[in-house]
C-alpha positions in Angstrom: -3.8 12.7 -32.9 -6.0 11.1 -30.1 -10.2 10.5 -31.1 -12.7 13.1 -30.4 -14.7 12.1 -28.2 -18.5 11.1 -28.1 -19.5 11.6 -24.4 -21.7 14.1 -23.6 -23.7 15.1 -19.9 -21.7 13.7 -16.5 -19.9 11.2 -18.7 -18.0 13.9 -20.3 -17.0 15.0 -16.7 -14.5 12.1 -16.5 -12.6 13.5 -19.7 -12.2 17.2 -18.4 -10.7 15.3 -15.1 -8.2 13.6 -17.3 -7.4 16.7 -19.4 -7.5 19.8 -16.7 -6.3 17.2 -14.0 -9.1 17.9 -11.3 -11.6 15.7 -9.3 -15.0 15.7 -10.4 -18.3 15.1 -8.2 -19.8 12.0 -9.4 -23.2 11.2 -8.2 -24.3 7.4 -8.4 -27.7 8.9 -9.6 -25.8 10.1 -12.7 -23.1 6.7 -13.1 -23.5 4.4 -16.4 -26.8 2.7 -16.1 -25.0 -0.8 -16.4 -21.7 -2.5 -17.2 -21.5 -2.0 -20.9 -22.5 2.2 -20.3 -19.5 1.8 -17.9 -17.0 0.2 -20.4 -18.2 2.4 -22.9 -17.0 5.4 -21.5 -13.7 3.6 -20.5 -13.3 3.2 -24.6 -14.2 6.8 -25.2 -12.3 8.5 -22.6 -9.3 6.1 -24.5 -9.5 7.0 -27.7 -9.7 10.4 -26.8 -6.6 10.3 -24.5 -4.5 8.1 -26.7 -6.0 7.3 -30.2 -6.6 4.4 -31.5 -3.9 2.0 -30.2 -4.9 -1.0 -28.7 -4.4 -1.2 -24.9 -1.9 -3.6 -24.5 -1.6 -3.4 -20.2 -4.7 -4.2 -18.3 -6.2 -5.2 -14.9 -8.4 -7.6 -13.6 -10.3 -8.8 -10.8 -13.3 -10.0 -9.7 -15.4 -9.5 -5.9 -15.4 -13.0 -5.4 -15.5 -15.6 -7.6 -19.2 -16.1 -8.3 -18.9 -12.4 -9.3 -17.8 -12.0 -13.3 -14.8 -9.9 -13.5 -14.3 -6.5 -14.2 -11.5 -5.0 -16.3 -9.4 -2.0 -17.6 -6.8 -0.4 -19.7 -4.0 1.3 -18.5 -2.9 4.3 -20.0 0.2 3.7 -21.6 1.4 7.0 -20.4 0.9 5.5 -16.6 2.6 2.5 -17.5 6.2 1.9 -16.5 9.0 -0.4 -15.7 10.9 -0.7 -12.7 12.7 1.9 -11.8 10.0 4.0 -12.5 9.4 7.8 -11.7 6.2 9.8 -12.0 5.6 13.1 -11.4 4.0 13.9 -7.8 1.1 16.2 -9.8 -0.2 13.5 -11.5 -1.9 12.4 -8.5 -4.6 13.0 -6.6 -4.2 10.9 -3.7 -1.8 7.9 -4.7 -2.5 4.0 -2.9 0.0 1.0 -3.5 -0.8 -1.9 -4.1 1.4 -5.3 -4.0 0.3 -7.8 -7.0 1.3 -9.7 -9.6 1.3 -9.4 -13.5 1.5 -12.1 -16.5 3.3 -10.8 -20.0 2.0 -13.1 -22.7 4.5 -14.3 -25.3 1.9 -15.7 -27.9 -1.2 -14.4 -29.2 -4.4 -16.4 -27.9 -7.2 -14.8 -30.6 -10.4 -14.4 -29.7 -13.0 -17.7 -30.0 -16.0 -18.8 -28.7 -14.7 -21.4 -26.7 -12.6 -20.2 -23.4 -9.2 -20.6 -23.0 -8.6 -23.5 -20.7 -5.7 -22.7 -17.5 -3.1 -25.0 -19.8 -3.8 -23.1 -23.2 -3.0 -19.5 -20.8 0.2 -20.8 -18.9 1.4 -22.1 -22.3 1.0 -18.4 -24.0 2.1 -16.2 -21.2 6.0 -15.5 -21.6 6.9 -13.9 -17.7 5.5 -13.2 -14.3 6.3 -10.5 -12.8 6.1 -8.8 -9.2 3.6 -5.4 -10.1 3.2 -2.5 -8.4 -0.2 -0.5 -8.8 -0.8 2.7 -7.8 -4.0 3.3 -7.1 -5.7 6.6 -8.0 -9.1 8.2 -9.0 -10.4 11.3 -11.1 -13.5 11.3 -8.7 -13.7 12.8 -6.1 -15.6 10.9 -4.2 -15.0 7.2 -5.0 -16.9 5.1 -2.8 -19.9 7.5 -3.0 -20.0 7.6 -7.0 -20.8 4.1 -7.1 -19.4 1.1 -8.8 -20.5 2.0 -12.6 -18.8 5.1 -12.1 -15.4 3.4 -10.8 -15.3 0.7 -13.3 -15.9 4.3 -15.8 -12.8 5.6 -14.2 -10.7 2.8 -14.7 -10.8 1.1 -11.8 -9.1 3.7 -9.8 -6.1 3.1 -12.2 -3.5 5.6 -11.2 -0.5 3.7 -12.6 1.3 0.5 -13.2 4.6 -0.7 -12.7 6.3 -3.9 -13.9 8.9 -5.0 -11.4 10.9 -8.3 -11.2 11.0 -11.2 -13.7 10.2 -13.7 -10.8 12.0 -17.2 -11.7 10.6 -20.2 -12.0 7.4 -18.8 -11.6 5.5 -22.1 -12.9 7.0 -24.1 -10.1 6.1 -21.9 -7.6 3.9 -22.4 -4.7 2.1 -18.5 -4.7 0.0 -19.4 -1.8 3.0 -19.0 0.5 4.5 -15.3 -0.5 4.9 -12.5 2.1 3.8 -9.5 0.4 4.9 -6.0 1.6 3.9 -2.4 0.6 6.5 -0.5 1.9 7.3 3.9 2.0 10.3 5.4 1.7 11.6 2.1 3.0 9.5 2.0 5.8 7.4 -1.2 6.3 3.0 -0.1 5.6 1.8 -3.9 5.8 3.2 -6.9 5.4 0.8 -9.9 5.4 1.2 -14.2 4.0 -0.6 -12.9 0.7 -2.8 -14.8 -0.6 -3.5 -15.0 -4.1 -6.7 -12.6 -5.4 -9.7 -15.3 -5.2 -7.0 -17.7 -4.2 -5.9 -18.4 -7.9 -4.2 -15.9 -10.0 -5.6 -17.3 -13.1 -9.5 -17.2 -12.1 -9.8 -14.4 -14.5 -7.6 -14.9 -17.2 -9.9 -16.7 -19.8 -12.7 -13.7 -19.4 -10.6 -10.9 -19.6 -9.1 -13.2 -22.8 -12.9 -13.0 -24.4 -13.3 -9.5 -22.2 -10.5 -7.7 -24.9 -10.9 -9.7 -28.0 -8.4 -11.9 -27.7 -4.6 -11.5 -26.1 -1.7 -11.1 -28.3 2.0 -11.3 -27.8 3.5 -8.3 -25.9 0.0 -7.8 -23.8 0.6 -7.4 -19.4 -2.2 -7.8 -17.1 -2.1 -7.3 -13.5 -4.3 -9.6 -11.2 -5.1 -7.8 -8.1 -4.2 -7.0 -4.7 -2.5 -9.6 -2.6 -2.9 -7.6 0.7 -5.3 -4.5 -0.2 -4.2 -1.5 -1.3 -2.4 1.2 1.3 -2.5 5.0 1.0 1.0 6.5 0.7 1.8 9.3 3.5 2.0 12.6 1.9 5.5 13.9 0.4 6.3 10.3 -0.3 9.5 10.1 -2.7 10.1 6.1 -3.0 7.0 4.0 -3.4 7.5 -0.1 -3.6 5.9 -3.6 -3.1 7.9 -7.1 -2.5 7.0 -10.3 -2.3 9.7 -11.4 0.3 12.5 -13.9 -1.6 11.0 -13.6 -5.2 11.1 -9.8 -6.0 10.0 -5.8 -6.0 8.6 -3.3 -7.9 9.6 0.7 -7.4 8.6 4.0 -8.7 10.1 7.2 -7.0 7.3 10.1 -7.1 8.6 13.7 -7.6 
């Protein structure tokens, strides 16, 4: 049975969004005074939701790279592989966006020293073309304030693991098409670029960030071409990354 839950005030606003699936008017006078308030309520709004599992699918990402990261679970409930389908009502207002996610295949506990870039290509198992959907219980995102969106997840609506892409270590990332695509037709389609221009920027934080990354554990790395707001009564939502794979869900 999932955790009661210690939030109290606006903080307990977030859960009653999650549970009675309806926005809630956050105020950035009222948002987590700092990062670990923030991250707190993430871990509270968890265990209530699902328990105490540990998260095993996360993003990542990071303003710029002088910026330390920020990071999130993703519900394992809103976690799917391609083919996926979610219902239409459990969204509010449903973005795509086209990315790319590592599955590890070894266990990299937590230390005090980071992981080096060779120690993390080593562990992970698969890369895979990702699809996120971007959503938000506030109602109000961009007002709220970033405490209160790094509380909500990150604007996590869903995740969706698409393609094995082959001979991913061989592969020059810098030069991939991305496309976010509705019902077939075309939203944007861009030369992606990888998030911060390395896909791996964040890895050795969000390693330290969760205690350590074990065998089985996905994390997504961020947008390639920003994320793109479906049009409403989409059915088929999807992301490719021309010549190396795609990730769907169908919404209804």
């Amino acid at each position: 049975m999932p955790a009661s839950t210690s939030l109290t005030g606006p903080y307990a606003a977030i859960l009653q969004a999650y549970r009675a699936h309806r926005p809630f008017a956050a105020h950035r006078s009222s948002q987590p005074v700092d990062d670990v308030a923030a991250y707190g309520v993430q871990r509270e709004v968890w265990r209530s939701v699902v328990g105490q599992a540990r998260p095993t699918a996360w993003k990542v990402g990071a303003a710029d790279r002088a910026t330390e990261p920020v990071a999130a679970p993703v519900f394992p409930q809103r976690l799917a592989i391609d083919p996926a389908r979610f219902p239409a009502g459990m969204f509010f207002g449903v973005g795509i966006e086209a990315e790319i996610a590592f599955r590890f295949g070894r266990d990299l506990p937590a230390r005090p020293r980071p992981y080096s870039r060779v120690e993390i290509l080593e562990a992970i198992a698969t890369a895979h073309v990702a699809m996120e959907l971007v959503d938000t219980r506030l109602a109000d995102a961009e007002a709220a304030g970033p405490l209160w969106r790094l509380a909500d997840n990150l604007l996590n609506g869903a995740l969706v693991i698409g393609d094995a892409i082959p001979h991913w270590r061989a592969l020059d990332f810098s030069g991939l098409t991305a496309r976010a695509l509705a019902d077939g037709r075309v939203l944007a389609e861009s030369l992606g670029r990888p998030p911060l221009d390395d896909l791996f920027h964040c890895l050795p934080w969000w390693i330290d960030h969760i205690g350590g990354a074990r065998a089985g554990d996905i994390v997504t790395t961020g947008a390639w071409n920003g994320m793109h707001r479906l049009p409403p009564a989409t059915l088929l939502a999807s992301v490719e990354f021309v010549g190396v794979g795609a990730a769907r869900a169908r919404i209804g």
